[in-house]
C-alpha positions as a printed NumPy array, in Angstrom:
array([[ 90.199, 153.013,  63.984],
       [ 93.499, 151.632,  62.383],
       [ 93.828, 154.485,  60.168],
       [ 94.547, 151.4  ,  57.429],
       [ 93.651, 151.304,  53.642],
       [ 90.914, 149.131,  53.02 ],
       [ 93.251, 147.457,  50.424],
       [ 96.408, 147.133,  53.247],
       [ 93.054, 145.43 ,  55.838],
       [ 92.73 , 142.986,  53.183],
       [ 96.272, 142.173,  52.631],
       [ 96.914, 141.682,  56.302],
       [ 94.174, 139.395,  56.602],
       [ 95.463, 136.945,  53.994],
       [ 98.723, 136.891,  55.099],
       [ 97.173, 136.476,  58.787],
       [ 98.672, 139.56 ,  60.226],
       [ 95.029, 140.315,  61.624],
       [ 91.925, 137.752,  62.034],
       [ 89.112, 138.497,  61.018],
       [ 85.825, 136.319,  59.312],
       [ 82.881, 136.703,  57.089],
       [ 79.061, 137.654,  57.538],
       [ 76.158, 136.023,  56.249],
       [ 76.563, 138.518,  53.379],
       [ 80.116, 137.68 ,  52.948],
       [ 82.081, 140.947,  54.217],
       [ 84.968, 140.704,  56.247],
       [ 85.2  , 141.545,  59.775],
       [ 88.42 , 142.291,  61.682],
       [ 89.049, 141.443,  64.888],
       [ 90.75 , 144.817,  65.929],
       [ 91.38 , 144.268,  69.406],
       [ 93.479, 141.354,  68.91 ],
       [ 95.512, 142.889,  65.979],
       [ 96.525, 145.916,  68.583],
       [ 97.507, 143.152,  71.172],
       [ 99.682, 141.754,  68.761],
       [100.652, 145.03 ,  66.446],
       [104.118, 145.929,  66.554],
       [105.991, 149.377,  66.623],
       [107.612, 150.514,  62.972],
       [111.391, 150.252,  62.613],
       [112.733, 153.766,  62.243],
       [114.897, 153.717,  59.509],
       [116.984, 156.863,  58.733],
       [118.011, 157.715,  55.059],
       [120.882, 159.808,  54.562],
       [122.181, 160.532,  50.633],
       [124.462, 162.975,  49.287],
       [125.013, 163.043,  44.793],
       [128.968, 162.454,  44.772],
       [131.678, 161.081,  47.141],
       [132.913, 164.899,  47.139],
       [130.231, 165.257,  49.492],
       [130.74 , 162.853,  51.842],
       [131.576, 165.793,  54.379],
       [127.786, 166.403,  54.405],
       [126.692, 162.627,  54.562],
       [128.626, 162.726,  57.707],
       [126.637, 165.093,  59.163],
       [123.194, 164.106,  58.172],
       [124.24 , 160.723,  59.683],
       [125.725, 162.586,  62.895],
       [121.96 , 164.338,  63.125],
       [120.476, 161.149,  62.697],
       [121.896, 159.216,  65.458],
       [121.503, 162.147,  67.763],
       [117.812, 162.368,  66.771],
       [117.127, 158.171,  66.635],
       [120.238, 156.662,  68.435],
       [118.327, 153.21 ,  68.082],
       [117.669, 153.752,  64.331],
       [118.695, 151.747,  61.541],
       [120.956, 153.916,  59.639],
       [121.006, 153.453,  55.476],
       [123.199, 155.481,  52.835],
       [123.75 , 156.334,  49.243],
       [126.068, 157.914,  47.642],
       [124.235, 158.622,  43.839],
       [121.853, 161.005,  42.319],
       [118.209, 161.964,  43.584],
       [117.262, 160.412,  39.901],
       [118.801, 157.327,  40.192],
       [116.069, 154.527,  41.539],
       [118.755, 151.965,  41.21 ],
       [119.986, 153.035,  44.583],
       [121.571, 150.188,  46.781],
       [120.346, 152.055,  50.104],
       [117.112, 152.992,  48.425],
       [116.114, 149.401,  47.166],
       [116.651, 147.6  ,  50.711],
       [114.175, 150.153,  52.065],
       [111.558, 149.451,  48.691],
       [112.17 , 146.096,  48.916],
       [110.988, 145.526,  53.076],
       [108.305, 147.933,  52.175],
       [107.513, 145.305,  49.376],
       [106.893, 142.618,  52.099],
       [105.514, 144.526,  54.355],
       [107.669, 145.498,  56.527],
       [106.073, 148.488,  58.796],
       [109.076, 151.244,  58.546],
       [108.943, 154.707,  59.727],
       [111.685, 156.269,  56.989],
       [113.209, 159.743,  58.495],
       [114.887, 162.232,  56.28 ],
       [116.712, 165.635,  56.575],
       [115.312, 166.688,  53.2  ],
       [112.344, 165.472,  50.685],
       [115.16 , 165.523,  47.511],
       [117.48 , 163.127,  49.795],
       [114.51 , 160.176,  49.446],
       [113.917, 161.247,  45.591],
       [114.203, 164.144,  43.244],
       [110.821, 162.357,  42.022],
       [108.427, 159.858,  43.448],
       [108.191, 161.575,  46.983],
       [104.783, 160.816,  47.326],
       [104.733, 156.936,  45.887],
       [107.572, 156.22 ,  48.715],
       [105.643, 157.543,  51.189],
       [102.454, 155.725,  49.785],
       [103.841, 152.622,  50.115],
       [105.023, 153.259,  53.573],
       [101.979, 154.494,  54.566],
       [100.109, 151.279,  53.203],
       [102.505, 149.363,  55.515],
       [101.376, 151.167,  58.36 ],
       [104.47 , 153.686,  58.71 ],
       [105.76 , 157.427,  57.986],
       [107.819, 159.361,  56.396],
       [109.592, 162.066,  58.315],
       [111.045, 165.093,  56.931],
       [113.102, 166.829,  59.664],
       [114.069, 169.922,  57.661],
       [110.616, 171.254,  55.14 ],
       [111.83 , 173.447,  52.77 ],
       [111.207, 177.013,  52.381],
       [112.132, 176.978,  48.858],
       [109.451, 178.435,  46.557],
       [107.218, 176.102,  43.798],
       [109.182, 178.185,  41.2  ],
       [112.858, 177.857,  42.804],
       [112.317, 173.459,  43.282],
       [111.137, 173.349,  39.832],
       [114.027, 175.201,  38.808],
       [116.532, 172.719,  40.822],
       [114.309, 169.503,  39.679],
       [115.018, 170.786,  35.804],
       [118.693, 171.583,  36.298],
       [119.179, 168.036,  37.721],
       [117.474, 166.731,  34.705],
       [119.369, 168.411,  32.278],
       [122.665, 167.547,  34.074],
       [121.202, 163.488,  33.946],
       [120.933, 163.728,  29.779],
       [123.915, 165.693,  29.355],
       [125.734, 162.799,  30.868],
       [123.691, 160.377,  28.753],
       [124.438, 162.501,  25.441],
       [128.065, 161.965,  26.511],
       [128.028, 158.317,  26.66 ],
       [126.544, 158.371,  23.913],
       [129.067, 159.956,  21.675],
       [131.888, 158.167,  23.091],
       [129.809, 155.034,  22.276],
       [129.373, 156.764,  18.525],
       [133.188, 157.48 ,  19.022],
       [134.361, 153.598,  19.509],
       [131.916, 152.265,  16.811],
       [133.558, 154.408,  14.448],
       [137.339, 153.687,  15.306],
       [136.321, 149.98 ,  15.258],
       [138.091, 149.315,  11.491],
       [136.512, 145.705,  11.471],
       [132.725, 146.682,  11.647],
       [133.056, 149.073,   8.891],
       [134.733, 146.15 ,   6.437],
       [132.227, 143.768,   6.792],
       [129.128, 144.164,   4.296],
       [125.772, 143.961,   5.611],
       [123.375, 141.122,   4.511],
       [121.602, 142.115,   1.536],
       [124.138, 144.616,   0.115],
       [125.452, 144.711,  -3.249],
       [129.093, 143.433,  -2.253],
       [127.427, 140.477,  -0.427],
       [125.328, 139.098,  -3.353],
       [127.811, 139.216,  -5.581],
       [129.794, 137.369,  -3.837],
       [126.738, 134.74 ,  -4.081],
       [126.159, 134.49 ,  -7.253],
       [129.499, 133.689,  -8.267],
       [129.83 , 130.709,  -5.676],
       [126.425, 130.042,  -8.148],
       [124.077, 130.42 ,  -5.032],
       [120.575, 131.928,  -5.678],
       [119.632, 135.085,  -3.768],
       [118.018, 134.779,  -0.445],
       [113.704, 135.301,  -1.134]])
């Protein structure tokens, strides 16, 4: 009748978000009606994200479409990749989902949520009692977003393989980690044994 997991029923009675009370055989029983007298609507929450501030000119107008479309909605951006979960925007939603906050999460796109994890985002708003809304489905082929999905990928390591050899680049240059000999090596217990100290073991 609720259209709730069995597993989000259970939550809600523990934290008392619906009565309910055991059988002679033990099972829970939910007092329905008086969860609906007392259920309130999802906050619609609008996510808009572009990948770089040199698209802020198209933030703008999935925020423009959003108020149009919601004008009471709770409007939340990011400016950072579809692969980055450590989105400021992203983790205020996760983390009201977390405590159960019931959210109905709107979208232009499916990539402007995540380039991965669609589906465990909407999972968890689901469990909460909400939706996900995807104003604009795409057309694209499977072929074509797996194509996209691996070029963003690549671009993600190629970035990392660059820090990376600037890191290598600065460790090198660094004159004072190269002079100083590393425990165990021949320069080092020599200079041990003759201060006359016994080697380490």
């Amino acid at each position: 009748m609720l259209g709730l997991h069995p597993q989000t029923l259970r939550r809600y009675a523990d934290q008392g978000k619906i009565p309910h009370y055991r059988n002679s055989a033990g099972q829970r029983l939910y007092d329905v009606d008086a969860y609906l007298r007392g259920a309130s609507w999802p906050t619609v929450v609008c996510y808009c994200r572009v990948s770089s501030a040199k698209q802020r000119g198209d933030l703008g107008r999935q925020v423009a479409q959003m108020r149009e479309l919601y004008p009471d909605a709770e409007i939340v951006t990011d400016v950072a990749g579809g692969l980055n979960w450590q989105r400021k925007g992203l983790l205020s939603i996760l983390e009201r989902l977390h405590r159960g906050d019931k959210l109905d999460v709107v979208v232009a796109h499916r990539d402007r949520l995540a380039r991965f994890g669609f589906e465990l985002i909407e999972w968890l708003v689901v469990q909460n009692g909400g939706a996900v809304v995807v104003l604009n489905q795409s057309d694209a082929s499977p072929e074509s977003e797996l194509t996209e999905d691996l070029l963003a990928i690549l671009h993600t390591f190629s970035c990392r393989m660059h820090g990376l050899r600037r890191y290598r680049a600065a460790i090198a240059q660094d004159t004072g980690l190269s002079e100083c000999p590393a425990e165990g090596s021949d320069s080092n217990l020599a200079g041990r044994q003759s201060m006359g100290l016994q080697p380490d073991g």
